[in-house]
C-alpha positions in Angstrom: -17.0 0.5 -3.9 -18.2 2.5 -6.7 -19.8 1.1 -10.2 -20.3 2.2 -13.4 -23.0 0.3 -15.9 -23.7 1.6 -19.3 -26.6 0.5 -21.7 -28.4 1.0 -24.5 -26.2 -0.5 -26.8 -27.3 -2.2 -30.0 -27.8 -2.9 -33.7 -28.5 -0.2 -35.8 -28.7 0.7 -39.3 -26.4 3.6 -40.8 -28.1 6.5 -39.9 -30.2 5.4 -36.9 -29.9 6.7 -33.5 -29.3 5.4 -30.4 -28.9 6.5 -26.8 -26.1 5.2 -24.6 -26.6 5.7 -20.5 -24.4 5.6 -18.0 -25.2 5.1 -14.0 -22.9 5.1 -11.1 -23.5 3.9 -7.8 -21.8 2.7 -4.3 -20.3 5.1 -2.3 -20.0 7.9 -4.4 -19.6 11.6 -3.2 -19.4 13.6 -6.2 -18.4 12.9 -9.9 -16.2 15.8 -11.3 -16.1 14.6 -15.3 -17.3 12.2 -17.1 -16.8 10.8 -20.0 -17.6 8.3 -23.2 -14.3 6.2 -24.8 -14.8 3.6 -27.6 -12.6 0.7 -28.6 -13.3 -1.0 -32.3 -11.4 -4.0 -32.9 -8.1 -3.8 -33.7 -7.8 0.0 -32.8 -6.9 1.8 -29.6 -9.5 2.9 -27.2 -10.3 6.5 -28.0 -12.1 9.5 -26.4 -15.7 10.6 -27.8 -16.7 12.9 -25.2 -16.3 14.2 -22.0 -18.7 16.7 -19.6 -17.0 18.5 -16.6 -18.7 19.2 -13.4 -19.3 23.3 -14.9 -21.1 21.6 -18.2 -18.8 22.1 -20.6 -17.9 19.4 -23.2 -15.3 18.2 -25.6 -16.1 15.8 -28.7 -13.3 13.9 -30.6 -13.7 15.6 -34.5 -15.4 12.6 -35.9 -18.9 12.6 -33.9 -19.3 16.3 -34.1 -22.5 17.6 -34.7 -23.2 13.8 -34.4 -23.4 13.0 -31.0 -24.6 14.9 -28.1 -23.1 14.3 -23.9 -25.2 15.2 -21.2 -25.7 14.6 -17.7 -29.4 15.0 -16.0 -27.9 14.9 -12.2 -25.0 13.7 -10.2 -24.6 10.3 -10.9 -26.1 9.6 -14.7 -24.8 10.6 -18.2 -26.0 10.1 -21.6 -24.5 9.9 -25.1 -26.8 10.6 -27.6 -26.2 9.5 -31.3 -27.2 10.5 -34.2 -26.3 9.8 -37.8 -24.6 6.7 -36.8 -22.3 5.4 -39.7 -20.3 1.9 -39.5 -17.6 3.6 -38.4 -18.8 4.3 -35.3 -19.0 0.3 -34.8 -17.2 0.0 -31.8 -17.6 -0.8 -27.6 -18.5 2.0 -25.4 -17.2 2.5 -22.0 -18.2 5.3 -19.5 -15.5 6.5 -17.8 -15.9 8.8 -14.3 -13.4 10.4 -12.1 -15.2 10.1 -8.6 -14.9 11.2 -5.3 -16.1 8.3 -2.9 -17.8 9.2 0.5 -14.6 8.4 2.0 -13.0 10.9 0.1 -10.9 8.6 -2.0 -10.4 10.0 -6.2 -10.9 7.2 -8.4 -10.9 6.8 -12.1 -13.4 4.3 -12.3 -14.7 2.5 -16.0 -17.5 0.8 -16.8 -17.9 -2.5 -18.1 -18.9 -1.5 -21.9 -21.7 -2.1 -24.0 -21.5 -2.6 -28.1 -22.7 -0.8 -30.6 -23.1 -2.2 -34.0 -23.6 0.2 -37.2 -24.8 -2.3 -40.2 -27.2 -2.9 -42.5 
């Protein structure tokens, strides 16, 4: 079994920072991309960003030069954001395609944490 928890969610005002983490754990082999999605209410879950196994990352237009993906090892990945605006009110959800010790691939999601942009 192989789990992914985020946190670091939270209230912050319009341009405030935060840092979102992401950990797996279980039986997990390797981890070839990662990624962050959001979902705001009433709107469709969306890709922010995504780091593949060589390092290299995509950002959806709207958080560029905003928000910065990076992962310090195997298993943990980090979004951070800065310049937050109430737009960018929304849940967060890691998202990992892993390879288990078994050898299974599975595109496994975490459970999501919020983050509020308000004053």
């Amino acid at each position: 079994q192989v789990q992914l928890v985020e946190s670091g969610g939270g209230l912050v005002q319009p341009g405030g920072s935060l840092t979102l983490s992401c950990a797996a754990s279980g039986s997990v082999f390797s981890i070839n991309d990662m990624g962050w999605y959001r979902q705001a209410p009433g709107k469709e879950r969306e890709l922010v960003a995504n780091i593949i196994s060589d390092g290299r990352t995509n950002y959806v237009d709207s958080v560029k030069g905003r928000f910065t993906i990076s992962r310090d090892n195997a298993k943990n990945m980090f979004l951070q954001m800065n310049s937050l605006k109430p737009e960018d009110t929304a849940v967060y959800y890691c998202n990992a395609l892993v390879v288990t010790s078994l050898g299974a691939a599975l595109r496994v999601w975490g459970q999501g944490t919020l983050v509020t942009v308000s004053s």
